[in-house]
C-alpha positions, 0 to 999 in steps of 0.5 A: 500500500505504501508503494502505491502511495508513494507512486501516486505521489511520484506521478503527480510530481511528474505530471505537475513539472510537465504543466510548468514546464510548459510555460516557460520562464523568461529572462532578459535573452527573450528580447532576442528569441522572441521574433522567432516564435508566436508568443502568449506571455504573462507579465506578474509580479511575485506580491500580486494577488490577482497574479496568483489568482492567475497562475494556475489557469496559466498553466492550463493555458500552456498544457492545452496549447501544447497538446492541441499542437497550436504553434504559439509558445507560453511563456511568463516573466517576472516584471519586477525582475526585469523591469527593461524588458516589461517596460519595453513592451508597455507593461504598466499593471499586473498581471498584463497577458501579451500575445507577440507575433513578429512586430505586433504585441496584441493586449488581452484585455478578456476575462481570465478564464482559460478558454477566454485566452486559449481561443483569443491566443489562437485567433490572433496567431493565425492570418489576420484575415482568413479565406472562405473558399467555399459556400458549405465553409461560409455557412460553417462560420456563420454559425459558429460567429454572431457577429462576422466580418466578410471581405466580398471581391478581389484585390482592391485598395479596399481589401489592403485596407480591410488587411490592414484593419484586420491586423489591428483589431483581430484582437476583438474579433475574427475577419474573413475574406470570400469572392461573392458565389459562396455568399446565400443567395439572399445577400445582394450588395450595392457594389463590390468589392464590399466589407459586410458584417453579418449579425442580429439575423442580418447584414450591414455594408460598409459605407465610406461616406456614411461610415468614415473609418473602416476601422472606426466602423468595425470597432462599433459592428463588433458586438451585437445590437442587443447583449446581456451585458456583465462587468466584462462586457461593459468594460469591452464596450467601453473601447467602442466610444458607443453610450451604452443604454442598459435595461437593469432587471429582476426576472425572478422578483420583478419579472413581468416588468423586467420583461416588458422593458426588455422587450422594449430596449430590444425592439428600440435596438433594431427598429431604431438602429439607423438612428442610434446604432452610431451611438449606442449599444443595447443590453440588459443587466440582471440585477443592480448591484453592480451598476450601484458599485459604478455610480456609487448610488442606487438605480431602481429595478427594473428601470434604464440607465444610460453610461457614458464609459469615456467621462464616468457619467450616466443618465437616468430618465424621470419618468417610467420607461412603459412605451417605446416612445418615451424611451425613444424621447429620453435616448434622443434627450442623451442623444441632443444634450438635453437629458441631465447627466450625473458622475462625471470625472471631476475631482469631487466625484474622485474623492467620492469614490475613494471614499466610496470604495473604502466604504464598500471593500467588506461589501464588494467582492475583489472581481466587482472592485477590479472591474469597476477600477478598469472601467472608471480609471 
């Protein structure tokens, strides 16, 4: 029996130096390997708690990685050992996940679940911009993307573009090129070559008049028109510059109500979309605790809060949001400057919410109070 312990023992050993050895520890002479390979690292520091927090999701990381064949390396580095190095590629907080291919460090900004980084690792290793050659490959990707960019043509200045694009922002989402026979017959385009994002059951063509920016333009298509939004999401739509317009509801205690708002901040985001799709991003969130946390005050449920992720101010209405004019009306109030806005990032609201996050620290879980620090600060 003994013998049995002692092998277990020896085999866990094993198997836990072959996890670690799969994420490699780096030094100063990483500046001169890295252009050799595709590289996911993680810059910690020893003190850091969320660090810790990290490490053994890490090492999952490097053991999947490796045994699924992906050709990107994992590797971590000690930021405060070699401050050069993390310096050098524009580490400021910790635990900072980079992924380096040749000249390009892509952040990783997505929750920190192995499967989050796993699937971003191997989006961003790949070809920024990866071909459908085919109608049944076309019609696998639709269903595995809710929300897909498509190229449709030849070689263009715009598809130069669409590349270029492609390699900025492949960290948010995937990019696809097709020629128009593998596209439904559905789809009709005003003129090719196009860039269409497919999503909420449609698709949308870009236009350079309408739109400006390509990369602008695909910066705000990258999310669906409604989301069930969390502390992540919310932080993610921050980068997109929209307002983001949330239905705060209750489907177990108020759940007529919070469905029928619901329903309406739905309908607002398709029937309204040429309207307030350059503006606005549509979601609900369950439950208030976390938008309290943000505005360090309390929003009623259900009911509608409007934030403003760039200045930290929101917008709440003054009257029951029941029909879908009246949340029109307070949307175009946001919209035109004519709603009150509240918060903002002056000095008193920073001094409130020092004191607010004192306050709060028993109260708030550690994920809530890092969440809202990334979102506000």
């Amino acid at each position: 029996m003994a013998e049995v312990r002692v092998s277990l023992v020896c085999a866990v050993l094993f198997l836990s130096s072959v996890v670690v050895a799969l994420v490699e520890d780096l030094d100063d002479s990483f500046k001169d390997k890295r252009m050799d390979d595709v590289w996911i690292v993680d810059f910690y520091a020893p003190w850091c708690g969320y660090c810790k927090k990290l490490e053994p999701v890490w090492h999952d990381v490097g053991a999947e990685l490796k045994s699924s064949g992906s050709p990107v390396r994992v590797g971590k580095m000690d930021a405060t050992a070699y401050s050069g190095m993390a310096s050098e590629f524009g580490v400021r907080g910790y635990p900072t996940i980079k992924l380096l291919k040749g000249d390009m460090a892509y952040n990783y900004k997505g929750p920190r679940t192995k499967d989050d980084i796993i699937e971003f690792a191997n989006r961003v290793a790949g070809p920024a911009v990866r071909p459908l050659p085919s109608k049944q490959m076309f019609e696998h990707v639709m269903k595995r993307h809710d929300v897909l960019f498509v190229y449709i043509g030849g070689e263009s200045p715009l598809k130069e573009k669409y590349i270029e694009v492609a390699s900025e922002l492949i960290v948010y989402t995937y990019f696809f090129s097709a020629l128009e026979d593998v596209l439904p017959e559905t789809v009709t385009l005003p003129e090719l070559p196009s860039v269409v994002v497919f999503k909420d059951g449609s698709y949308f063509t870009y236009d350079q008049y309408e739109d400006g920016s390509l990369s602008s333009w695909v910066n705000r298509e990258r999310f669906q028109g409604y989301l069930q939004i969390d502390g992540f999401t919310l932080y993610e739509l921050g980068e997109t510059g929209k307002l983001v317009a949330i239905a705060i509801i209750d489907e177990k205690e108020h759940a007529e109500d919070s469905t029928r708002l619901k329903n309406l901040i739905q309908r607002v985001s398709t029937e309204y979309r040429d309207h307030f799709n350059r503006d606005f991003q549509f979601g609900h969130m369950e439950g208030n605790d976390y938008i309290n946390g943000l505005i360090m005050g309390e929003v009623t449920v259900p009911s509608v809060i409007i934030l403003n992720t760039s200045n930290e101010q929101y917008f709440l209405p003054t009257e029951s949001m029941d029909t879908i004019e009246k949340l029109v009306n307070f949307i175009n109030s946001v919209l035109d400057g004519t709603a009150p806005a509240y918060g903002g990032d002056g000095i008193f609201q920073r001094v409130k919410r020092v004191a607010f996050d004192a306050k709060s620290t028993v109260m708030v879980s550690g994920t809530v109070q890092y969440i809202a620090r990334q979102l506000w600060h």
